[in-house]
BALOBA-1460 file (C-alpha; in Angstrom, 3 decimals):
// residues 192
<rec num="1" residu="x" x="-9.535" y="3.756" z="19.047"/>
<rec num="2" residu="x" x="-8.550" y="3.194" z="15.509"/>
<rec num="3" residu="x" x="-5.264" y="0.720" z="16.600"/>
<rec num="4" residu="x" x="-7.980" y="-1.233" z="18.569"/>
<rec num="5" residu="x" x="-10.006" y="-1.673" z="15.939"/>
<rec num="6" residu="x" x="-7.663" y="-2.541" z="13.815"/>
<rec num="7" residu="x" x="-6.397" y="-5.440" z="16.069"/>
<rec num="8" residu="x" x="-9.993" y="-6.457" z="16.517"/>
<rec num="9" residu="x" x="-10.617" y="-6.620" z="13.164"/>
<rec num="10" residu="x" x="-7.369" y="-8.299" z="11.986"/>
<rec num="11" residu="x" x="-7.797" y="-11.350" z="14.688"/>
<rec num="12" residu="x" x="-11.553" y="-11.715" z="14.303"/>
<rec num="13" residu="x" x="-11.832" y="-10.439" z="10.616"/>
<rec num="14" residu="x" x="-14.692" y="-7.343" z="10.315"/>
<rec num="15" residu="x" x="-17.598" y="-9.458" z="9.177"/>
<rec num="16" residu="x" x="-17.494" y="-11.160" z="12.733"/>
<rec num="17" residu="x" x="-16.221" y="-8.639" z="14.750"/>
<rec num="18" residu="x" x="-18.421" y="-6.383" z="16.486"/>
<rec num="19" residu="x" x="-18.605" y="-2.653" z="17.975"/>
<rec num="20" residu="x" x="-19.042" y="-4.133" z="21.412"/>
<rec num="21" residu="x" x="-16.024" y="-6.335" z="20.807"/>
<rec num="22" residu="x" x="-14.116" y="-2.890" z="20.393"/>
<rec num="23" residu="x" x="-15.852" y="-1.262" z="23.083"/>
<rec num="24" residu="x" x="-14.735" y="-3.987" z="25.651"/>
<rec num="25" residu="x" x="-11.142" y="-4.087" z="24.165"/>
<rec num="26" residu="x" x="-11.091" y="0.175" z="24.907"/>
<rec num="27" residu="x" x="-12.409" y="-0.721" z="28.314"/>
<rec num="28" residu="x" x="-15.387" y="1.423" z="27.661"/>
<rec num="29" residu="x" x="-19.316" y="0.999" z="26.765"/>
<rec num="30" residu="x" x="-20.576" y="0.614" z="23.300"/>
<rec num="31" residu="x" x="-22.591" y="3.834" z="23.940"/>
<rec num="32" residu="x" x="-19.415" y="5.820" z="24.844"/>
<rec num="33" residu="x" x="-17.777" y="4.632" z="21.090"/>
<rec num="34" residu="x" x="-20.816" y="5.543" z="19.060"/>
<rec num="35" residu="x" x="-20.380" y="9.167" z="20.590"/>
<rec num="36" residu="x" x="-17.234" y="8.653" z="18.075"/>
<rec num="37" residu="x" x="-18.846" y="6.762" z="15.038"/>
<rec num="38" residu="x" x="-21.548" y="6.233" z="13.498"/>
<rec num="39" residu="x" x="-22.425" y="2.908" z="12.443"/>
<rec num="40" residu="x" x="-19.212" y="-0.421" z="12.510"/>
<rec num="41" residu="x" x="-18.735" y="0.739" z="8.963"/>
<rec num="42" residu="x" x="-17.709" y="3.615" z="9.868"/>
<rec num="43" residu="x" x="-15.306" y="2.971" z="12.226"/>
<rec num="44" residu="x" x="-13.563" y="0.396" z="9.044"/>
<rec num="45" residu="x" x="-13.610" y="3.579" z="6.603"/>
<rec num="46" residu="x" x="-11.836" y="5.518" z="9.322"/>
<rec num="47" residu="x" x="-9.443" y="3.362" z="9.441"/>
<rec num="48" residu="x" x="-8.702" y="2.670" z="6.156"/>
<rec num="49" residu="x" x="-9.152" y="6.110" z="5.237"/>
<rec num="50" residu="x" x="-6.665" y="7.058" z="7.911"/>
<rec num="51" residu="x" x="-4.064" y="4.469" z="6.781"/>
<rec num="52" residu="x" x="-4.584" y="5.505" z="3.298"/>
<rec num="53" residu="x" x="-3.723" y="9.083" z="4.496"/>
<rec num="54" residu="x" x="-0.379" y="7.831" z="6.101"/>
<rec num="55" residu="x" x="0.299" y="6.287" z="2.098"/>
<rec num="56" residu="x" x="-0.614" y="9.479" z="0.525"/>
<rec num="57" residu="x" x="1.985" y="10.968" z="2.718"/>
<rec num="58" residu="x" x="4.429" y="9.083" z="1.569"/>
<rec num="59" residu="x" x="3.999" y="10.067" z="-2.082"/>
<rec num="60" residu="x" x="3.467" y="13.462" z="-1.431"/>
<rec num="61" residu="x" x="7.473" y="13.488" z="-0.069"/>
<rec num="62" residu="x" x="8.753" y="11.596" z="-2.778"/>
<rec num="63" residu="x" x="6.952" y="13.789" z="-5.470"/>
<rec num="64" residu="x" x="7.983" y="17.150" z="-3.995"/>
<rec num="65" residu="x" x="11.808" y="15.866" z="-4.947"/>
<rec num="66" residu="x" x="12.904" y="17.333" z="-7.489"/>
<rec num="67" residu="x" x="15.498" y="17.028" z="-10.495"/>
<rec num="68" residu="x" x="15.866" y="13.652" z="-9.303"/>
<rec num="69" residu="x" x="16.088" y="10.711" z="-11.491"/>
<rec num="70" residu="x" x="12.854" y="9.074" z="-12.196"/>
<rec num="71" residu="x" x="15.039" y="5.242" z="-10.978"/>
<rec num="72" residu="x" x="16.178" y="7.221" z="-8.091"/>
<rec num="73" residu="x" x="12.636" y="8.258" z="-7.240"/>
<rec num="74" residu="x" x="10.826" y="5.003" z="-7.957"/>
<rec num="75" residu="x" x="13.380" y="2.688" z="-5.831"/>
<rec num="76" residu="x" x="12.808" y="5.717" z="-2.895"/>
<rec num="77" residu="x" x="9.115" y="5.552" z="-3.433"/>
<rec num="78" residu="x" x="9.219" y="1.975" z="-3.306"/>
<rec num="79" residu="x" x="11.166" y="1.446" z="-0.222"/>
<rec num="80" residu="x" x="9.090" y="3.637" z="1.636"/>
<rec num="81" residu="x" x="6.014" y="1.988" z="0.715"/>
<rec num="82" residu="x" x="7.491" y="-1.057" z="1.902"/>
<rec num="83" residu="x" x="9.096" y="0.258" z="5.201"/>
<rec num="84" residu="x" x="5.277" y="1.257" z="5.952"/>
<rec num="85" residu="x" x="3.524" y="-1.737" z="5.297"/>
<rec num="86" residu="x" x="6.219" y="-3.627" z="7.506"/>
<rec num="87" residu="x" x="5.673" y="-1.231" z="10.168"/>
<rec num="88" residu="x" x="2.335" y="-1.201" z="9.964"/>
<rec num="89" residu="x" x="1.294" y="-4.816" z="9.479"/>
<rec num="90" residu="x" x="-2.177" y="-5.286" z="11.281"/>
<rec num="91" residu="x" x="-3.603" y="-1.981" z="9.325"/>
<rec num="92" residu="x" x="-2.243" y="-2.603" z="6.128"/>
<rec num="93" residu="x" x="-3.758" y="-6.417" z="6.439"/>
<rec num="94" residu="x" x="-7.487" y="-4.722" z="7.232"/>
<rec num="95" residu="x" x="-6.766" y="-2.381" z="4.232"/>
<rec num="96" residu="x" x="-6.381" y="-5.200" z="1.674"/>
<rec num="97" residu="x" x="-8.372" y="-8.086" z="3.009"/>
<rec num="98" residu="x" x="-11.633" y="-5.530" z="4.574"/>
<rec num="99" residu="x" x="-11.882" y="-2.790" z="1.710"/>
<rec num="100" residu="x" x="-14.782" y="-5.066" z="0.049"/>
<rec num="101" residu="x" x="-16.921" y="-4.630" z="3.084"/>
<rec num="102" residu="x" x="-17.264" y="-0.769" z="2.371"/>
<rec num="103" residu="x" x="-20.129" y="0.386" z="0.541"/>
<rec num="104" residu="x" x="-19.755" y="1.876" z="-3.076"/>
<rec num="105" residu="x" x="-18.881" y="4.953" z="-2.469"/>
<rec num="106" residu="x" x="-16.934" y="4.904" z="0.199"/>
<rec num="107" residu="x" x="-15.041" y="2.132" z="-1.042"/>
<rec num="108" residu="x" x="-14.731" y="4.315" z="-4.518"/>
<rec num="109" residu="x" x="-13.151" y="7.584" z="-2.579"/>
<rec num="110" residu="x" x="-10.329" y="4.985" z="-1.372"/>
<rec num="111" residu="x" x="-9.759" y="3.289" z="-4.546"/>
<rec num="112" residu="x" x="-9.508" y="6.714" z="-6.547"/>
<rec num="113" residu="x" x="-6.795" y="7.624" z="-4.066"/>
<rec num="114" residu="x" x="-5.636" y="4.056" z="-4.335"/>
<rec num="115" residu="x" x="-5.410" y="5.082" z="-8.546"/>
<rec num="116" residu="x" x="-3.430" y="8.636" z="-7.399"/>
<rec num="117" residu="x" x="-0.473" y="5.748" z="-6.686"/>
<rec num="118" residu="x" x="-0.769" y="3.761" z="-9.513"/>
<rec num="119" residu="x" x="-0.627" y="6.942" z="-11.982"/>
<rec num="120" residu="x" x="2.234" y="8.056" z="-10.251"/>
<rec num="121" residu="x" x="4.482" y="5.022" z="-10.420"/>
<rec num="122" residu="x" x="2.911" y="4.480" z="-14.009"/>
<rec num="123" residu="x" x="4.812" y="8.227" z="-14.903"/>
<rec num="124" residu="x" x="7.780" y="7.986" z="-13.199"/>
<rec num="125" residu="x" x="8.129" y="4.758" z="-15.547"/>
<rec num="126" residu="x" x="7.411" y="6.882" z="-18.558"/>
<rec num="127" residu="x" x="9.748" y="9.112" z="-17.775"/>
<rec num="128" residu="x" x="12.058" y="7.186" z="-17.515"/>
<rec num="129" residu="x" x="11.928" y="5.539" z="-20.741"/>
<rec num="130" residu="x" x="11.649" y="8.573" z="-22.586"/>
<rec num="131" residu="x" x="14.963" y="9.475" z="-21.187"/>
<rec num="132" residu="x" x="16.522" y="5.887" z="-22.618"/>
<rec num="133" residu="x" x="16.363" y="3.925" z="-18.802"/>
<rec num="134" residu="x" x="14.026" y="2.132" z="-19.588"/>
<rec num="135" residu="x" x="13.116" y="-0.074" z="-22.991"/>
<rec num="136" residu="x" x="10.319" y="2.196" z="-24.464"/>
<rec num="137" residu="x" x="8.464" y="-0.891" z="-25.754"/>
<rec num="138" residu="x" x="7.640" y="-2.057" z="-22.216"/>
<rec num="139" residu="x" x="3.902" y="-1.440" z="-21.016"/>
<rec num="140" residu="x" x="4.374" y="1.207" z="-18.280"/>
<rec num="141" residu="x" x="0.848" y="0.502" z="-16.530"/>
<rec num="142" residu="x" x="1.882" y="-3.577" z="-16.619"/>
<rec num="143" residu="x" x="5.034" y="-2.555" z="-15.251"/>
<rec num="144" residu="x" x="3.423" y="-0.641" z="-12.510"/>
<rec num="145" residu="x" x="0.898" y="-3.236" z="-11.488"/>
<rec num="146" residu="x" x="4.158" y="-5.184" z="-11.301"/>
<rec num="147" residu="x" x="5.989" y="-3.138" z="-8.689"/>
<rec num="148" residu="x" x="2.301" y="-2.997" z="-6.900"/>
<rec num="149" residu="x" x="2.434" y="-6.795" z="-6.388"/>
<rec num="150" residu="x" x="5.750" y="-6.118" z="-4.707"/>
<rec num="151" residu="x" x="4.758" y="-3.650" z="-2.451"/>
<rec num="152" residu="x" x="1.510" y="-5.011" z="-1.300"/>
<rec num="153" residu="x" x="2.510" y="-8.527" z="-0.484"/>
<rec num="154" residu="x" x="5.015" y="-8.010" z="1.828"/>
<rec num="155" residu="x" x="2.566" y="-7.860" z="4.518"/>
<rec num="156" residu="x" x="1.407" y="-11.810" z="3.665"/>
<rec num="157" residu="x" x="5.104" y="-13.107" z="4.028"/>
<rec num="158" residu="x" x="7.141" y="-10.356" z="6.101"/>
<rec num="159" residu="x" x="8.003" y="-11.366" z="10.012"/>
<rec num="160" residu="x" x="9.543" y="-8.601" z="11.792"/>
<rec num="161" residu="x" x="11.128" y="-11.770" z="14.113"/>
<rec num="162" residu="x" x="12.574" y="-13.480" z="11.381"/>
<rec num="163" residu="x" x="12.898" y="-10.869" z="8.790"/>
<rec num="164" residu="x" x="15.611" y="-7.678" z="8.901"/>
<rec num="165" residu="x" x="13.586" y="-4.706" z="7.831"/>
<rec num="166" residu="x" x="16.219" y="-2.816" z="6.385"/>
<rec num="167" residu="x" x="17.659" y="-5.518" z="4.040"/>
<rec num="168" residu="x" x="13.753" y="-6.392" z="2.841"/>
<rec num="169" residu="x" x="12.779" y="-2.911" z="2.115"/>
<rec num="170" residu="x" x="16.377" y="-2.715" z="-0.162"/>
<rec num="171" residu="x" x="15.540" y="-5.435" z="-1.801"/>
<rec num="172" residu="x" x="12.699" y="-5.538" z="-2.832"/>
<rec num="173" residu="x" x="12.727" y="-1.813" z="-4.088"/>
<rec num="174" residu="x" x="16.169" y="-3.155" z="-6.011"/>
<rec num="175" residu="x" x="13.989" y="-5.742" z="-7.506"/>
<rec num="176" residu="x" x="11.666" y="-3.302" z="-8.625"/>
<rec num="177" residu="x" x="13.958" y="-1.046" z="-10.207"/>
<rec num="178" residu="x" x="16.853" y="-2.888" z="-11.685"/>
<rec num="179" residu="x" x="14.006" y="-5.651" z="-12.719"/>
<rec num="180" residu="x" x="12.936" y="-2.422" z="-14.783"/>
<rec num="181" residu="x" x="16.512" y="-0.915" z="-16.112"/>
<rec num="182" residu="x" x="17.605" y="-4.553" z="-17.063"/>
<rec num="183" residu="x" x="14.594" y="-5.562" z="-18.664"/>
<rec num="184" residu="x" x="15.254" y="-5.328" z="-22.573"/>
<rec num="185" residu="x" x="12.181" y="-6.982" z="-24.227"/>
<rec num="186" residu="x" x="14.280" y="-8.180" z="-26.904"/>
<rec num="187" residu="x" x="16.365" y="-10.216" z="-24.817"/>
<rec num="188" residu="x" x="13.500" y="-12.311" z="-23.408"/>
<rec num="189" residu="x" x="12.919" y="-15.624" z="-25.129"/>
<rec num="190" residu="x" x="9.442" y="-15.234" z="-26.547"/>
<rec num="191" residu="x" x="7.950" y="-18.516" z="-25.016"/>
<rec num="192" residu="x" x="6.664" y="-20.106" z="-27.880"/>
């Protein structure tokens, strides 16, 4: 139910989609899918909130490593992410571009999940500029926002026909973390 939805949403976008247009894509009556959900809005926080689970997931694993160098762990965490959102390119589009239609609060329980992500890049970071990786003058939180970006967008530009997986998910989480280990702010020209 939730894959169908999530095509149906994706090709018609949520605003015009309807439960019926579900319904009739399960091969069953609107009735039957209400015995499911509650209300269309409903069915879009199930499916975000499921997809969010699957990202949760993935932190979790990377986390539970241990004695691992906080590099190591970032370009891992990274790669994953990006594996996911490649595999997953129809939900991970309704995450990004549908969240607004949520109300407040369930819209809120995502983003504070959402925040678990961004607090746990933002340490590993830290971390690894107290132990010297990393220039300590560099704004963790900007840097994290930073490897975010990279992360997110590969579901506007990624085609699994034209694109290798493998090689995109290296490189990018390459970018991420050598863009960090390299990055000596007083190397950079100031731009004035």
């Amino acid at each position: 139910m939730l894959d169908t939805a999530a095509r149906i949403f994706y090709e018609r976008g949520y605003a015009n989609a309807s439960v019926q247009d579900v319904a009739e894509a399960l091969g069953i009556l609107k009735g039957s899918l209400y015995h499911y959900i509650d209300t269309k809005e409903d069915l879009l926080f199930r499916l975000l909130d499921e997809t969010q689970d699957e990202v949760h997931g993935i932190l979790e694993e990377i986390d539970a490593l241990e004695h691992m160098d906080p590099l190591v762990k970032l370009r891992l965490y990274v790669r994953r992410q990006i594996e996911f959102n490649m595999d997953n390119l129809v939900r991970v589009s309704v995450y990004y571009h549908e969240l607004d239609h949520l109300s407040p609060a369930p819209r809120g329980e995502l983003l504070a999940r959402r925040r678990m992500h961004e607090q746990f890049v933002t340490a590993l970071v830290r971390e690894a500029q107290e132990r010297g990786l990393v220039d300590p003058r560099l704004d963790a939180e900007g840097a994290s926002r930073c490897i975010f970006a990279t992360i997110i967008w590969t579901y506007r530009w990624y085609s699994p026909e034209r694109d290798d997986r493998a090689h995109i998910a290296e490189t990018c989480a390459a970018f991420a973390v050598n863009g960090l280990a390299a990055g000596r702010l007083d190397h950079l020209p100031s731009g004035r």
